[in-house]
C-alpha positions in Angstrom: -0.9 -0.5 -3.7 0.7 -1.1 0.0 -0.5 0.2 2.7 0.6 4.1 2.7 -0.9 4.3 -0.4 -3.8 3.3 0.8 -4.3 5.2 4.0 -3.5 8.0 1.3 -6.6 7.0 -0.6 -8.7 6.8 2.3 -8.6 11.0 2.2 -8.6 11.7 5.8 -12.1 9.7 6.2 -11.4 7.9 9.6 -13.3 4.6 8.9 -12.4 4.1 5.1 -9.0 4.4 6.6 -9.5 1.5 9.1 -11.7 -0.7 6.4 -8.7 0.1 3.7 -6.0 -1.1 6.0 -8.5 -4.2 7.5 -9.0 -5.5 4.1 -6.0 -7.5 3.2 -6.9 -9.6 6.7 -10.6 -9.7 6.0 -11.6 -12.7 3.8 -14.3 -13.0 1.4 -17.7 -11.8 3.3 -16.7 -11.8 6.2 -16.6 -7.9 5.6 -20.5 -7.9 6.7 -19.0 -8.4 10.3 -17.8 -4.6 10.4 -19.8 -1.7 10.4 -21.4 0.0 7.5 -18.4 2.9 6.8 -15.8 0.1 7.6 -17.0 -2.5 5.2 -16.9 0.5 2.5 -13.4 1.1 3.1 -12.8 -2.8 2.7 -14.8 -2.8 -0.3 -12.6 0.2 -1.4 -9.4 -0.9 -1.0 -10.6 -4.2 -3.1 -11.6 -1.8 -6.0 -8.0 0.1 -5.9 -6.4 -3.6 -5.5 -8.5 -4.7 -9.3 -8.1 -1.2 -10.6 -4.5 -1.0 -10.3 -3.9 -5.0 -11.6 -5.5 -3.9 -14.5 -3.8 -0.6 -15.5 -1.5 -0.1 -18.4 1.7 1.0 -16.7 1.3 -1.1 -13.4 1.8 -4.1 -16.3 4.4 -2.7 -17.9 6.3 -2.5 -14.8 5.6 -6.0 -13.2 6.2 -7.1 -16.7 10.1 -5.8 -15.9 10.1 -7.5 -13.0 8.5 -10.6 -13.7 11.6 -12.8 -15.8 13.3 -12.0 -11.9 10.9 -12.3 -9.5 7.8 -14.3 -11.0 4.3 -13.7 -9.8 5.5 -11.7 -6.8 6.5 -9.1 -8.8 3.2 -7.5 -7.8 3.9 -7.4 -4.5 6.9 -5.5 -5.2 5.7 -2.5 -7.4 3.3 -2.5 -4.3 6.4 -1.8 -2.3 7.9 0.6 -5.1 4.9 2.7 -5.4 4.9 3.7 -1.3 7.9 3.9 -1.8 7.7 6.8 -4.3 4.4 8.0 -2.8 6.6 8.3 0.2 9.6 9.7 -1.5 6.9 12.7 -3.2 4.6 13.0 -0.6 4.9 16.7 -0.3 3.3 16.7 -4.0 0.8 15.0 -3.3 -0.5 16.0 0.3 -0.7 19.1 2.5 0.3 17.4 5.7 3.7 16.3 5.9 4.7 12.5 5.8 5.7 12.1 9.5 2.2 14.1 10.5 0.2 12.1 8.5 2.0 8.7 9.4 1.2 9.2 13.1 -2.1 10.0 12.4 -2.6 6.8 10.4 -1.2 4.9 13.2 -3.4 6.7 16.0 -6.8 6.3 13.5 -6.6 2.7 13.0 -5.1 2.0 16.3 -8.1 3.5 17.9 -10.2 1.3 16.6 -11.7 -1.9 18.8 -12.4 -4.6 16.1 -8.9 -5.1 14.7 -8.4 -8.8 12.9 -5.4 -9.9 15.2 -3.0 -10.0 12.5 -3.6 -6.7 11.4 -3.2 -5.8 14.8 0.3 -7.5 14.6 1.2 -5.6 11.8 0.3 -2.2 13.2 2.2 -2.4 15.8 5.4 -3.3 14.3 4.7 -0.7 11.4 3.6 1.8 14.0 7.3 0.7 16.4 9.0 0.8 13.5 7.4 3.8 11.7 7.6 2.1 8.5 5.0 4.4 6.3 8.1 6.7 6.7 10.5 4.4 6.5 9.4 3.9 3.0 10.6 7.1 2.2 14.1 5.7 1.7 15.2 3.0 -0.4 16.4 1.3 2.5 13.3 0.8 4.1 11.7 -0.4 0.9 14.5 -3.0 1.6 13.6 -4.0 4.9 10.7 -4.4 4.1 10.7 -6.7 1.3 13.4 -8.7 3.3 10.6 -9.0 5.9 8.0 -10.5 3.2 10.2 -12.5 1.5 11.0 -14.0 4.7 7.1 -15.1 5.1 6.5 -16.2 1.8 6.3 -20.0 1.3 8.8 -20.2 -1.5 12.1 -18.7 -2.6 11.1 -15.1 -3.8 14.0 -13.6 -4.3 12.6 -10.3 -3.2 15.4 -9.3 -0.6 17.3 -8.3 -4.0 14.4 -5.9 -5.2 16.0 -3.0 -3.7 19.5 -3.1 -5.8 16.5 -3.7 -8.7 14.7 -0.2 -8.3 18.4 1.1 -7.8 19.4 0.1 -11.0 15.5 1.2 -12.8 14.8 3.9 -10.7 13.4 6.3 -13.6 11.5 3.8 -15.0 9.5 3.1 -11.7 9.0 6.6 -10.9 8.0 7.0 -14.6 5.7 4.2 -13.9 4.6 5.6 -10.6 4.1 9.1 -11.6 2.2 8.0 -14.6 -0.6 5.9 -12.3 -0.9 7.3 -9.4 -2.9 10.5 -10.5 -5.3 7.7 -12.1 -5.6 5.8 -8.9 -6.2 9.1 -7.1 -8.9 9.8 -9.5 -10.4 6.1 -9.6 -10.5 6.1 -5.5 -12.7 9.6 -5.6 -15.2 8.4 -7.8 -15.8 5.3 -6.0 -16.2 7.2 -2.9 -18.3 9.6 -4.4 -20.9 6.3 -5.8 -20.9 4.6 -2.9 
């Protein structure tokens, strides 16, 4: 999952929010430097990261993307799924997209103890309003363009947009199929922790 996905699965709880879009820039323990409801949203978004690896249809898409784009195919049914979170977010929240984007951007900005490259990357995403941006394919484009930029070796990813174009149905198949799980999954782990 990326990160509108998981500021969706944070359900309007203010620190899981901040921990769940922290974690990707928090390494290994280093969670214990954060507050108690932060480190629970770290802890959280690490649990949705394993949970969705291992589901069924999650493989059976990265499995159609794999022959093309090898082990970042991953990242990019990351990318796919906020993009069809996006795309459907009226189905699956009360608060439109825009609404809940600036409040996602406001909540974690707000808070003091940012790592500095998550820092980074909120303020681009909030300048650039990229949760909604995801929305269109277009944006999904960007934004892979932007990663596979980063990435160390030749991903390939800036052609993953004309890829969902081409298998749209079958991603939202895939997407429609998991995300109710992944909705489910994140509640329970809220409600044990």
């Amino acid at each position: 999952m990326n990160f509108l996905a998981h500021a969706y699965l944070s359900f309007e709880n203010p620190e899981l929010m901040v921990g769940n879009f922290i974690a990707d820039f928090v390494k290994g323990n280093n969670y214990l430097d954060y507050p108690g409801p932060i480190q629970q949203g770290i802890l959280l978004h690490r649990e949705i990261d394993q949970f969705t690896d291992r589901h069924h249809q999650v493989r059976i898409g990265k499995r159609r993307l794999y022959a093309q784009y090898s082990h970042y195919a991953g990242v990019i049914i990351d990318m796919y799924f906020d993009h069809f979170l996006a795309a459907n977010f009226y189905r699956f929240h009360t608060t439109n997209l825009k609404s809940f984007a600036a409040n996602v951007y406001k909540t974690v900005g707000d808070y003091h103890q940012l790592p500095p490259q998550a820092e980074r990357i909120l303020y681009h995403m909030s300048r650039g309003n990229w949760l909604c941006s995801y929305a269109q394919i277009k944006g999904v484009e960007m934004a892979l363009k932007g990663i596979s930029g980063r990435t160390r070796f030749k991903s390939g990813m800036e052609k993953a947009g004309q890829t969902l174009r081409s298998d749209y149905r079958a991603f939202h198949l895939d997407f429609m199929i998991f995300f109710p799980s992944v909705v489910n999954f994140a509640k329970r782990q809220i409600a044990d922790q």
